[in-house]
VOGU-3710 file (C-alpha; in Angstrom, 3 decimals, decimal comma):
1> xxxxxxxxxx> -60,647/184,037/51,719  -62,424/187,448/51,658  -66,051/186,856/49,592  -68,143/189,365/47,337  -71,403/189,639/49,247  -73,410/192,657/48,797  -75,296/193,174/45,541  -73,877/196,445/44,969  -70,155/194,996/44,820  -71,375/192,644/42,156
11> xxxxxxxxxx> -73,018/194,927/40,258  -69,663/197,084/40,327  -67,746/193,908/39,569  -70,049/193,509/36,424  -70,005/196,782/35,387  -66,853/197,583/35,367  -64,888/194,956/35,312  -63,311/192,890/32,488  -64,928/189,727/31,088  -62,741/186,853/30,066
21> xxxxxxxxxx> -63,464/183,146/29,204  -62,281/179,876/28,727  -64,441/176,880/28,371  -63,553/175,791/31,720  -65,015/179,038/33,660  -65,772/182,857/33,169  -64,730/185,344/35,088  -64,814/189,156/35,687  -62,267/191,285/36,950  -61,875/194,618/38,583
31> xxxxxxxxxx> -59,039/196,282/39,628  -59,200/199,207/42,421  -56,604/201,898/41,901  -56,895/202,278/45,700  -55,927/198,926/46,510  -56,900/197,464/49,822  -57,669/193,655/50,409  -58,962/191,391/47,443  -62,422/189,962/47,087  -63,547/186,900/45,151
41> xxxxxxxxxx> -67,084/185,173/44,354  -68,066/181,846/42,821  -71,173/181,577/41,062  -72,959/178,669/39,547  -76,004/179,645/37,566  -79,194/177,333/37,831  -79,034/176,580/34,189  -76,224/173,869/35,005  -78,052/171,766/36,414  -79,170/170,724/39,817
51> xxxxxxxxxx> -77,600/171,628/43,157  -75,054/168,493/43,414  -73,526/169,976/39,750  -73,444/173,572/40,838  -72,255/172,797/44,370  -69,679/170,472/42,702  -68,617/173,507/40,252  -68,174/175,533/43,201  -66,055/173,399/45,069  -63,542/172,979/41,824
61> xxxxxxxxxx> -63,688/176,707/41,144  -62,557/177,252/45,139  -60,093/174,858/44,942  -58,887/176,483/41,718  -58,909/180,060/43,370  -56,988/178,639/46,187  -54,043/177,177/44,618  -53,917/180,305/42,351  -53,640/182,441/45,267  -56,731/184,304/45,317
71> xxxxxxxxxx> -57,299/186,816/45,930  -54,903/189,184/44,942  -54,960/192,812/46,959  -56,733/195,406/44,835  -58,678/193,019/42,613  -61,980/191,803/42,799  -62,662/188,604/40,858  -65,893/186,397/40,234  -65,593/183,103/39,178  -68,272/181,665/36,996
81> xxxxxxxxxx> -68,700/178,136/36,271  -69,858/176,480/32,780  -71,007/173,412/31,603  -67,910/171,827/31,783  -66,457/173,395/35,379  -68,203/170,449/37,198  -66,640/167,355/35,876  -63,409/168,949/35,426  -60,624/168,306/37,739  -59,091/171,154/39,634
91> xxxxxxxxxx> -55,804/171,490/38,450  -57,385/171,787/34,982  -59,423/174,415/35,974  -56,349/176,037/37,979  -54,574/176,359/34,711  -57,468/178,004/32,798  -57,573/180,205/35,674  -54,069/181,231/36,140  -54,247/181,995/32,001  -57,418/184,280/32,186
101> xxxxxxxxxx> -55,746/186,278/35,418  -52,890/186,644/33,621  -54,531/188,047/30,429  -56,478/190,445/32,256  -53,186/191,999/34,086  -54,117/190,593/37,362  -50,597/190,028/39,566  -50,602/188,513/43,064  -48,190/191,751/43,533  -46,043/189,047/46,250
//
């Protein structure tokens, strides 16, 4: 799974991209007209709680991106977790996910 690393690609993602949001998880989305390989990012603010909670959002928001198929060529996509991403179980969050790709236009293209 290709990651978002460089500040400047976030900054584009969060720019640019469109914001959507469930109560499981956040996200932003960018498409590129020029396509090339997809790029995804998980982030887990501090104000969640300590570093078991975020890591643990992390981990369902991975496992979430994963059995959605992220990430999808031409989009970039960061995953944000919320209060309630952490004690959540995956395929809950997988749904949420597969809704907010889906309203923001975002097809695997498979």
């Amino acid at each position: 799974m290709k990651t978002i690393k460089s500040k400047k690609a976030f900054e584009k993602v969060f720019k640019a991209g469109k914001r959507l949001s469930h109560p499981l998880l956040r996200i932003r989305v960018l498409h590129h007209d020029e396509g090339g390989c997809g790029q995804v990012a998980f982030v887990a603010p501090k104000r969640l709680g300590n570093a078991p909670i975020r890591n643990r959002g992390k981990r369902v928001l991975r496992e979430a991106a994963r059995s959605c198929g992220l990430p999808y060529d031409g989009y970039s996509v960061i995953l944000l977790a919320t209060d309630q991403t952490a004690p959540a179980h995956t395929p809950e969050v997988a749904r949420a996910l597969a809704t907010l790709l889906s309203r923001a236009g975002a097809t695997d293209g498979r």
